[in-house]
C-alpha positions as CSV (number, residue, x, y, z in Angstrom):
1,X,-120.6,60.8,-101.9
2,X,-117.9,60.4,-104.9
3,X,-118.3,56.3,-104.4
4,X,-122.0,57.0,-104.4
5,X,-121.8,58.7,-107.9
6,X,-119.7,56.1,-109.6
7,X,-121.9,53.4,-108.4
8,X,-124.8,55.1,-110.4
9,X,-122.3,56.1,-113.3
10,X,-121.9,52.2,-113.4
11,X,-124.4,51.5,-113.4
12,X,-126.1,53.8,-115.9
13,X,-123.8,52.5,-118.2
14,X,-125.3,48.9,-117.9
15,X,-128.5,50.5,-118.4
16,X,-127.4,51.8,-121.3
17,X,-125.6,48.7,-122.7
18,X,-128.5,46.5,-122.3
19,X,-130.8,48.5,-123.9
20,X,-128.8,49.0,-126.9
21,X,-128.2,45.0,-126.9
22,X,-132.2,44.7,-126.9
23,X,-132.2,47.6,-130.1
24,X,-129.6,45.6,-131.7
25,X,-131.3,41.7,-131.3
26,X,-134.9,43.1,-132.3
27,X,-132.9,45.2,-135.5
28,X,-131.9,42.1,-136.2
29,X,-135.2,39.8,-136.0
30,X,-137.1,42.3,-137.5
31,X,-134.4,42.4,-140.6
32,X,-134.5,38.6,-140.8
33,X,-138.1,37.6,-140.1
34,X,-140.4,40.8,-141.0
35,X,-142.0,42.2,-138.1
36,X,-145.5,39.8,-138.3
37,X,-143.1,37.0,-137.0
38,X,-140.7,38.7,-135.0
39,X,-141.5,38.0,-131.4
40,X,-140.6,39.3,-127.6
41,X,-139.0,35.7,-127.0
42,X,-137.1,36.1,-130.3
43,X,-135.7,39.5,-129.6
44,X,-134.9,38.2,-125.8
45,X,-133.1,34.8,-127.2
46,X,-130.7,36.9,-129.4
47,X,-130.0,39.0,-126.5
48,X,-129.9,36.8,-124.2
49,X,-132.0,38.1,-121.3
50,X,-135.4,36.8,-119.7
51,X,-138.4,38.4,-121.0
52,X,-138.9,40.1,-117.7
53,X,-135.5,42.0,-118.6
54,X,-137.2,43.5,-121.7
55,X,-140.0,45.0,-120.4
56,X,-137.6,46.8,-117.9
57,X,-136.8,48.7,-121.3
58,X,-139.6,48.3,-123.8
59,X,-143.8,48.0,-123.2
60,X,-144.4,45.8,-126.7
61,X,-142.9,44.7,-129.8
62,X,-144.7,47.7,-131.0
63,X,-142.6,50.0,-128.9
64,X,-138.9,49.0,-129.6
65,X,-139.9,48.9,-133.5
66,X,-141.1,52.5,-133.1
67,X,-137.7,53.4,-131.3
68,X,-136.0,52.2,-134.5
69,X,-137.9,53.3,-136.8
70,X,-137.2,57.0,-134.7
71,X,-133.4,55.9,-134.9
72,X,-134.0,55.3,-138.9
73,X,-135.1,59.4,-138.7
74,X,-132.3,60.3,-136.3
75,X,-130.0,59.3,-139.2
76,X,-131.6,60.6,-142.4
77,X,-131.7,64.0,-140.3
78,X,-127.8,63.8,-138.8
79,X,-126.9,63.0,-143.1
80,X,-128.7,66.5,-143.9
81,X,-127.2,68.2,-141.1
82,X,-125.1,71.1,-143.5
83,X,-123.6,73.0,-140.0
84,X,-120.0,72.6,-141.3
85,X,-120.8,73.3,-145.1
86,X,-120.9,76.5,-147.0
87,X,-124.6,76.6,-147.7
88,X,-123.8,78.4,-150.7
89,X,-121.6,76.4,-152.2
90,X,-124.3,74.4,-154.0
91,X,-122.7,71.7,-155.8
92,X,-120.5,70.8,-152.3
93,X,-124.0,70.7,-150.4
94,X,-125.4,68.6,-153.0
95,X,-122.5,65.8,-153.1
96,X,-122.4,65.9,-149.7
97,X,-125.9,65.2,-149.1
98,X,-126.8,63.0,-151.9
99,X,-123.5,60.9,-150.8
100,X,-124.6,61.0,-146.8
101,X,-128.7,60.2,-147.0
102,X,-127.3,57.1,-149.9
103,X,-124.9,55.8,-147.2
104,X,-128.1,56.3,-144.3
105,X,-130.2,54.2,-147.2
106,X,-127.8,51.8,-147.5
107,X,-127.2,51.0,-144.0
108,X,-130.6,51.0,-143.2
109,X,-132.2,49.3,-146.4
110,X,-133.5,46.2,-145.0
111,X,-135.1,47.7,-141.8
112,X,-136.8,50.3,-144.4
113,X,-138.1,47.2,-146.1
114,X,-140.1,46.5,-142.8
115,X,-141.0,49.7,-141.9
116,X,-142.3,50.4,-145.6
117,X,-144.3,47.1,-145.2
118,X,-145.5,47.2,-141.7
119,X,-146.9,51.3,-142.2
120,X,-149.0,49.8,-144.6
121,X,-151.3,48.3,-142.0
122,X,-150.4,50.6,-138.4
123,X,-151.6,53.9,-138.9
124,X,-149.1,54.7,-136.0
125,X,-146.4,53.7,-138.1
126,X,-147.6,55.3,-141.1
127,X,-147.3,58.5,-139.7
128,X,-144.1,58.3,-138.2
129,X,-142.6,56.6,-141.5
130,X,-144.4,59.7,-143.5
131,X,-142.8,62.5,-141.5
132,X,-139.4,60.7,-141.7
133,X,-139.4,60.7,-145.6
134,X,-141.2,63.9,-145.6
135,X,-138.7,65.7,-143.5
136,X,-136.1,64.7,-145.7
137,X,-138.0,65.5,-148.8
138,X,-139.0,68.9,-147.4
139,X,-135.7,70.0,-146.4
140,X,-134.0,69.5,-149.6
141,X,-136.8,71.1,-151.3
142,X,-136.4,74.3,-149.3
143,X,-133.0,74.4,-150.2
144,X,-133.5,74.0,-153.4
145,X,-136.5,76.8,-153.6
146,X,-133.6,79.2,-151.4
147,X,-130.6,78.9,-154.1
148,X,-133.6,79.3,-157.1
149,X,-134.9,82.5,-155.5
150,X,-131.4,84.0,-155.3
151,X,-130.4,83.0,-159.2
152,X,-128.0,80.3,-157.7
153,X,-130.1,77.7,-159.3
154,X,-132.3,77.3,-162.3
155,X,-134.1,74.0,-161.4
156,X,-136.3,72.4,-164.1
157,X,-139.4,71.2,-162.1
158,X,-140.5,72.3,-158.7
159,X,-138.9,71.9,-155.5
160,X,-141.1,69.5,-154.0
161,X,-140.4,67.2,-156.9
162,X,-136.8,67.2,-156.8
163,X,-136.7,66.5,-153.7
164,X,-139.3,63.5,-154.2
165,X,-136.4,62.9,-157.3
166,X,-133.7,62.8,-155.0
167,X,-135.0,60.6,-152.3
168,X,-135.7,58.1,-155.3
169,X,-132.7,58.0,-156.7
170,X,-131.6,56.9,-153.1
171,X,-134.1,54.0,-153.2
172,X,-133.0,52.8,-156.6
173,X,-129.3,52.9,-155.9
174,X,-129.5,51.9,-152.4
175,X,-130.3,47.9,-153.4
176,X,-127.5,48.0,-155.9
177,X,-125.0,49.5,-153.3
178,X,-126.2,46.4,-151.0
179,X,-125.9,44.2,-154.0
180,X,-122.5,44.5,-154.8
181,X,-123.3,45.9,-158.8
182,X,-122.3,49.5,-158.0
183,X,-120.5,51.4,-155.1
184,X,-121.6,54.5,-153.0
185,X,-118.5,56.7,-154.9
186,X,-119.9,55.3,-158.2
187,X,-123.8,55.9,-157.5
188,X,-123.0,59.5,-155.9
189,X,-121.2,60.4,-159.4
190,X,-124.0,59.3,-161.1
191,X,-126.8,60.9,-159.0
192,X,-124.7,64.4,-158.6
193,X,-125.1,64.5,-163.0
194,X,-128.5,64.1,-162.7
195,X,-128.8,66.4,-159.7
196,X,-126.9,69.5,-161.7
197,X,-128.6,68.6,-164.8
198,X,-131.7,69.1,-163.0
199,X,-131.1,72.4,-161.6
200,X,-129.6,74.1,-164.2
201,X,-125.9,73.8,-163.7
């Protein structure tokens, strides 16, 4: 029974392997060629497996860039996550996140790019790639409406709008970060003055 149990352990973990191998190779493509000219055979070269191997894992094209454009959301949401933080402690909550969701931008700019491009024309897409910026939008704007309501924060515009602010400031430094002209550390400072300027502190 033990044996039998490792032998599906095993091979769970190949599973496992070559479906990340398949996220990785299409990642890739679609970073490199846009997602118009990515194709199956493309993704299935760069992983090297037969086509039949991918759609063991994936239905479409259209289905393994929807699973990373959900791994895109995974990240923005696991750089907001505050469970170790002092929620209180507003300006530690506010270089913390402003720091994690630039690094989640950075890592993820040119995938963005595609997704930003591709929504355009797949409604699917669209809403997907909506609720990911609006999640991370909304949440920063709640907690920005909490600390106001308790006198913590004076902010200067409404919530919403910071946190529309915020996520722009991320989408302007981002491309600089990837660039080479500025660093994270630099474009955090920079961002975390505007942020306490903006909120009264």
């Amino acid at each position: 029974m033990t044996q039998g149990w490792a032998v599906r352990e095993d091979h769970d973990r190949a599973d496992a392997k070559r479906h990340g191998e398949l996220l990785d190779a299409a990642r890739e493509a679609f970073e490199e060629l846009g997602y118009g000219a990515t194709t199956i055979a493309e993704i299935t070269r760069r992983a090297g497996v037969s086509r039949a191997t991918f759609y063991v894992y994936f239905a479409s094209k259209e289905q393994v860039f929807a699973v990373l454009a959900e791994q895109v959301r995974d990240r923005f949401l696991r750089a907001q996550d505050l469970s170790d933080l002092d929620r209180d402690d507003v300006d530690g909550v506010l270089r913390r996140t402003i720091e994690t969701t630039l690094e989640a931008t950075v890592e993820n700019l040119a995938l963005m790019t595609v997704l930003n491009h591709q929504a355009v024309a797949d409604p699917e897409l669209r809403a997907l790639w909506s609720q990911i910026q609006g999640e991370a939008v909304h949440r920063t704007a709640v907690y920005v409406g909490q600390h106001a309501k308790s006198g913590r924060v004076n902010p200067v515009a409404d919530p919403e709008a910071l946190g529309l602010m915020g996520a722009g400031m991320n989408d302007r430094y981002a491309p600089l970060v990837v660039a080479g002209e500025t660093t994270v550390a630099a474009a955090v400072e920079e961002m975390h003055r505007i942020w306490m300027a903006c909120l009264g502190r």
